[in-house]
C-alpha positions as CSV (number, residue, x, y, z in Angstrom):
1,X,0.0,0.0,0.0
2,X,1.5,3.3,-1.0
3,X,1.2,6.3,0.9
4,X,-0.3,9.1,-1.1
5,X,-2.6,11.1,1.4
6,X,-2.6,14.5,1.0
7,X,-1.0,15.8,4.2
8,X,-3.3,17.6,7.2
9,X,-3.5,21.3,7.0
10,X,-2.0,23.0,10.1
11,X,-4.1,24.5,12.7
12,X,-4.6,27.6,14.1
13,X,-3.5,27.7,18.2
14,X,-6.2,30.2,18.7
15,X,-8.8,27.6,17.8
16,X,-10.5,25.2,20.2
17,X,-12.7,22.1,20.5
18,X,-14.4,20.6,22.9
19,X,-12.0,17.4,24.8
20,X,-15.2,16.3,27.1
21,X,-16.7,19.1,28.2
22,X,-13.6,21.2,28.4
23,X,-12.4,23.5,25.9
24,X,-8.8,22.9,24.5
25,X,-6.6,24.3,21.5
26,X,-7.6,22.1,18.2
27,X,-3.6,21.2,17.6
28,X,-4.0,20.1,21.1
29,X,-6.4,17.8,21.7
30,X,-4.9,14.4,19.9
31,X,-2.3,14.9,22.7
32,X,-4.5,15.1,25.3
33,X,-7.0,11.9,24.0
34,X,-3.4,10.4,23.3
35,X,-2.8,10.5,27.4
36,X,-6.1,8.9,28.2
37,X,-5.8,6.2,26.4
38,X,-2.0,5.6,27.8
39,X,-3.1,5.6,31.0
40,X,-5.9,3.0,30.0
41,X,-4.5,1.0,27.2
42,X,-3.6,-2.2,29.7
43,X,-6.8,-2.4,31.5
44,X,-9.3,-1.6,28.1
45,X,-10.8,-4.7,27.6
46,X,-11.4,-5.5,31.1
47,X,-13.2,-2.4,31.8
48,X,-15.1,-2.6,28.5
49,X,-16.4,-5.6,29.3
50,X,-17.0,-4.4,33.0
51,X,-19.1,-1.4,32.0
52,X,-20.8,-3.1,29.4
53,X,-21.9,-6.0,31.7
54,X,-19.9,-7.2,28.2
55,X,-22.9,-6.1,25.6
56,X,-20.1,-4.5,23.7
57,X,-19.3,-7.9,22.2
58,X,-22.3,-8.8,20.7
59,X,-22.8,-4.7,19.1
60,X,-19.1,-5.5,17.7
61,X,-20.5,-8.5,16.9
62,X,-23.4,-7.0,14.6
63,X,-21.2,-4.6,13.4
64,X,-19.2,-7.5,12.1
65,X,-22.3,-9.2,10.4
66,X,-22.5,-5.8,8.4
67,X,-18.8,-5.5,6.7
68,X,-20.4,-7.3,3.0
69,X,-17.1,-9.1,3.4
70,X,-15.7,-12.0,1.0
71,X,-12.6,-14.0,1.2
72,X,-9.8,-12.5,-0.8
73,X,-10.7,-8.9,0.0
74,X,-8.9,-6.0,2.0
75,X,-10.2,-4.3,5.0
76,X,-9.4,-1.1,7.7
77,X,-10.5,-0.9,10.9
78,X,-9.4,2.6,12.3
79,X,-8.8,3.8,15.8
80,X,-9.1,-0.3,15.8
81,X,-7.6,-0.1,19.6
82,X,-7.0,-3.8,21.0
83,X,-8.3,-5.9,17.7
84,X,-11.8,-6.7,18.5
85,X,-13.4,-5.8,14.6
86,X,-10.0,-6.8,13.4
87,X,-9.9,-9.8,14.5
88,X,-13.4,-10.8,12.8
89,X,-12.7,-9.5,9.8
90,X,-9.2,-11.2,9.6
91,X,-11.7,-14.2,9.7
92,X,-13.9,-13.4,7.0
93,X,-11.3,-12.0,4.8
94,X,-9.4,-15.4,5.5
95,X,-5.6,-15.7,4.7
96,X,-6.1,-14.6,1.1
97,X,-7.5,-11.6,2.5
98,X,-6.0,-8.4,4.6
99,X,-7.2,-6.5,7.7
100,X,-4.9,-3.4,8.5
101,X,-5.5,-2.4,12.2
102,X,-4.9,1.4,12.6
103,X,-4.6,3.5,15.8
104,X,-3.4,6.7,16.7
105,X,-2.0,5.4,19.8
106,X,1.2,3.2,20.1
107,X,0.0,2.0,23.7
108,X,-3.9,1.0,22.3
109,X,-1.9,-0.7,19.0
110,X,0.8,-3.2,20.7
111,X,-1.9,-4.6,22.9
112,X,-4.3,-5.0,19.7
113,X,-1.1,-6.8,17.9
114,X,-0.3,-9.1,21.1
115,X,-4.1,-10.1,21.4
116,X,-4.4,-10.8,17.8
117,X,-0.5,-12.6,18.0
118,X,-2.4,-14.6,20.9
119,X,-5.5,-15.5,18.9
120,X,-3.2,-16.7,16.0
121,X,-4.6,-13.8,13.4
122,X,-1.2,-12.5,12.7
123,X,-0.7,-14.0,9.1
124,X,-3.3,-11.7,7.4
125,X,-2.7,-8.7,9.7
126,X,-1.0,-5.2,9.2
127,X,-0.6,-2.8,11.8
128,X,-0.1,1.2,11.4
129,X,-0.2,4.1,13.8
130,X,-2.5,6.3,11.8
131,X,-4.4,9.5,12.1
132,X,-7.9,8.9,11.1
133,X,-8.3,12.5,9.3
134,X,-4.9,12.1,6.9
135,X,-4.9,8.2,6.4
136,X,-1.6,7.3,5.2
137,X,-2.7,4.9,2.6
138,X,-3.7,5.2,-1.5
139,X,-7.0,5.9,-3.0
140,X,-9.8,2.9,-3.4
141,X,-7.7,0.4,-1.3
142,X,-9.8,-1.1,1.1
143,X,-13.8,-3.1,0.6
144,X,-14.7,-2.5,4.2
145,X,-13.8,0.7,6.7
146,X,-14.7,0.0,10.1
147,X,-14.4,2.7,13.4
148,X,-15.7,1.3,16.6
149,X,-15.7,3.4,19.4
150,X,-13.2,5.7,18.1
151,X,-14.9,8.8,15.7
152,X,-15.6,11.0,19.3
153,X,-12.0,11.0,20.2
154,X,-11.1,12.7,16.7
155,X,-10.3,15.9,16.5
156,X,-11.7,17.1,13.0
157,X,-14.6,14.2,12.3
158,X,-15.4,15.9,9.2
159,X,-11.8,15.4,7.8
160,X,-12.0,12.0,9.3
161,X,-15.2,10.9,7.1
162,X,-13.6,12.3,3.9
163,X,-10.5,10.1,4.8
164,X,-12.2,7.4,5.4
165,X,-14.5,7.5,2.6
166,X,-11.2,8.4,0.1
167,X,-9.6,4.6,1.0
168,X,-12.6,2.9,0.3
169,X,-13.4,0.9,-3.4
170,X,-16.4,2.2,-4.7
171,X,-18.8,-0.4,-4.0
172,X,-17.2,-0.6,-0.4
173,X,-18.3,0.2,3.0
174,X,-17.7,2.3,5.6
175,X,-19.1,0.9,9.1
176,X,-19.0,3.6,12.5
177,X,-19.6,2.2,15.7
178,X,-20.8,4.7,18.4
179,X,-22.2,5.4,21.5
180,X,-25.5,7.6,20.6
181,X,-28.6,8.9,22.1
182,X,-31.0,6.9,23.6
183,X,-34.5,7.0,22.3
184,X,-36.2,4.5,24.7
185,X,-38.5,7.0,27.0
186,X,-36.9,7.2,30.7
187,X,-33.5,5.7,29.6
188,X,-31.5,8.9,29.1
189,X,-31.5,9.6,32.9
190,X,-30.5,6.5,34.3
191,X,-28.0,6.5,31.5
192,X,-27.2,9.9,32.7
193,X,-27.2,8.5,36.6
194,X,-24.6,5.1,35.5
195,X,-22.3,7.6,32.9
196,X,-20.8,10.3,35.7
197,X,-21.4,8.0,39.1
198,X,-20.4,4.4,38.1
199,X,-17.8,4.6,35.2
200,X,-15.5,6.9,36.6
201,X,-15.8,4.7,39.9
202,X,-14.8,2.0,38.2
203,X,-12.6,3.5,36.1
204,X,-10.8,4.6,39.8
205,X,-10.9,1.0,41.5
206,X,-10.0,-1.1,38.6
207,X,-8.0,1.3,36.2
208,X,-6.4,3.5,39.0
209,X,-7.9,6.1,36.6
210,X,-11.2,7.8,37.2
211,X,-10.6,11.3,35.3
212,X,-10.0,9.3,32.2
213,X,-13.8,7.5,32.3
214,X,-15.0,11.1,32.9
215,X,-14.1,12.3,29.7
216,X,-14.8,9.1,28.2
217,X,-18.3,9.5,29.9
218,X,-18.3,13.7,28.9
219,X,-17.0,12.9,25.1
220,X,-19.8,10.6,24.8
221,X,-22.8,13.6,25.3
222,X,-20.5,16.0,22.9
223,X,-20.9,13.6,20.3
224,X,-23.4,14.0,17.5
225,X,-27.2,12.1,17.4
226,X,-27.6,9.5,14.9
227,X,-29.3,12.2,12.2
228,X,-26.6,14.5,12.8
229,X,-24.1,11.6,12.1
230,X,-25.8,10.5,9.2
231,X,-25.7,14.1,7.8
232,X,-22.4,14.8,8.3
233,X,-21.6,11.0,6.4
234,X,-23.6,12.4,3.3
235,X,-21.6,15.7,3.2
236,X,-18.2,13.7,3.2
237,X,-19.2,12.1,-0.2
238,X,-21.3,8.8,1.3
239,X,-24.5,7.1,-0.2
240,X,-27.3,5.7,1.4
241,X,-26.2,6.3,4.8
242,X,-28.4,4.7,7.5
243,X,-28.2,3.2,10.9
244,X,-29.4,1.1,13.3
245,X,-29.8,1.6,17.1
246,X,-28.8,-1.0,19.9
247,X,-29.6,-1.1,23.2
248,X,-31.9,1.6,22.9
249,X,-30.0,4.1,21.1
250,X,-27.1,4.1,24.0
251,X,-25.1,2.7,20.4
252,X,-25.7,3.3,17.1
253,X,-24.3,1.8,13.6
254,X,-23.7,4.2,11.1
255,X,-23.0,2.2,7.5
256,X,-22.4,4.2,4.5
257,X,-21.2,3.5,0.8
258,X,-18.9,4.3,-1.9
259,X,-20.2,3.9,-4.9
């Protein structure tokens, strides 16, 4: 795979973005997301599964049943962390396929490659510290684009989209995996209640890291509604964008095409 990604525009100092429910400088806050997930990296899958009651298994796992893919073809799963999506597409690609798992973060990315290394995926594998908003790899490359859990962190999700949507063959997919907004009537408050009391507890007692779940927790309400997601999908150059709530809307999946 070649690298010919047009390189990211510098930003202006004086301009901010939200990192939770703090302001910081734009050219600041991949450093700041960058931190969290150092200081969480070890202990990610345990408290996923912990604050999940381990439902985040089976939304990967419908995410999974949505990649289209066949054996033989190539796919991305960005801001791919620990392996999860990578891992089942590295199955249905099979070893004449490719997966490439990408991450920002060096910490998040050596424990995906030592789970998959575990699990014995390794052979149709590639790894790649990427930034999702200037993907360092050619035009029309991959069938499938997957981001689970990853498209609040980023920065400029616009320039994200557009990246995203630029890797993909036309007839491909891309696949966003999110927390969203509930819709079920009287869930938003106890959502609200378990989201700033119980994660950052836990985050404390098992992760030795509480401030870190509260912006995970605070990143989570910043984050655009499933319309506003779909829009903003549309206006980076996607077709037929659509989605489908689970659990009530607490996560949605965003699939949108290349044609």
């Amino acid at each position: 795979m070649s690298e010919s990604a047009p390189k990211k525009p510098a930003q202006s100092p004086a301009e901010t973005v939200d990192f939770g429910y703090k302001q910081v400088a734009k050219d600041e806050k991949a450093r700041h997301v960058r931190a969290v997930f150092d200081s969480v990296a070890d202990k990610y899958d345990l408290m996923n599964d912990l604050m999940s009651a381990g439902v985040h298994r089976l939304w990967k796992r419908f995410a999974l049943s949505q990649t289209g893919l066949r054996p033989g073809q190539a796919a991305l799963d960005v801001a791919g962390g620990t392996g999860d999506l990578a891992a089942g597409m590295a199955g249905q690609v099979g070893e004449r396929g490719l997966v490439v798992l990408s991450d920002i973060n060096a910490a998040m990315l050596e424990v995906g490659r030592s789970r998959l290394l575990d699990r014995g995926l390794i052979r149709n594998v590639r790894f790649s510290i990427a930034n999702a908003e200037c993907l360092p790899f050619a035009d029309e490359t991959f069938d499938c684009v997957t981001i689970g859990f990853g498209l609040r962190n980023v920065t400029d999700k616009p320039a994200a989209l557009a990246s995203m949507r630029r890797v993909l063959r036309p007839g491909g997919r891309l696949l966003v995996l999110e927390f969203s907004k509930p819709v079920f009537p009287g869930l938003k408050p106890i959502y609200d209640v378990y989201s700033f009391s119980v994660l950052p507890w836990l985050g404390k007692r098992v992760a030795g890291d509480s401030d870190s779940y509260q912006y995970l927790a605070e990143s989570i309400r910043r984050f655009p509604d499933q319309e506003t997601l779909a829009g903003m999908m549309r206006e980076a150059g996607l077709e037929d964008c659509r989605y489908h709530n689970l659990s009530g809307g607490i996560v949605a999946l965003h699939k949108g095409f290349r044609y």
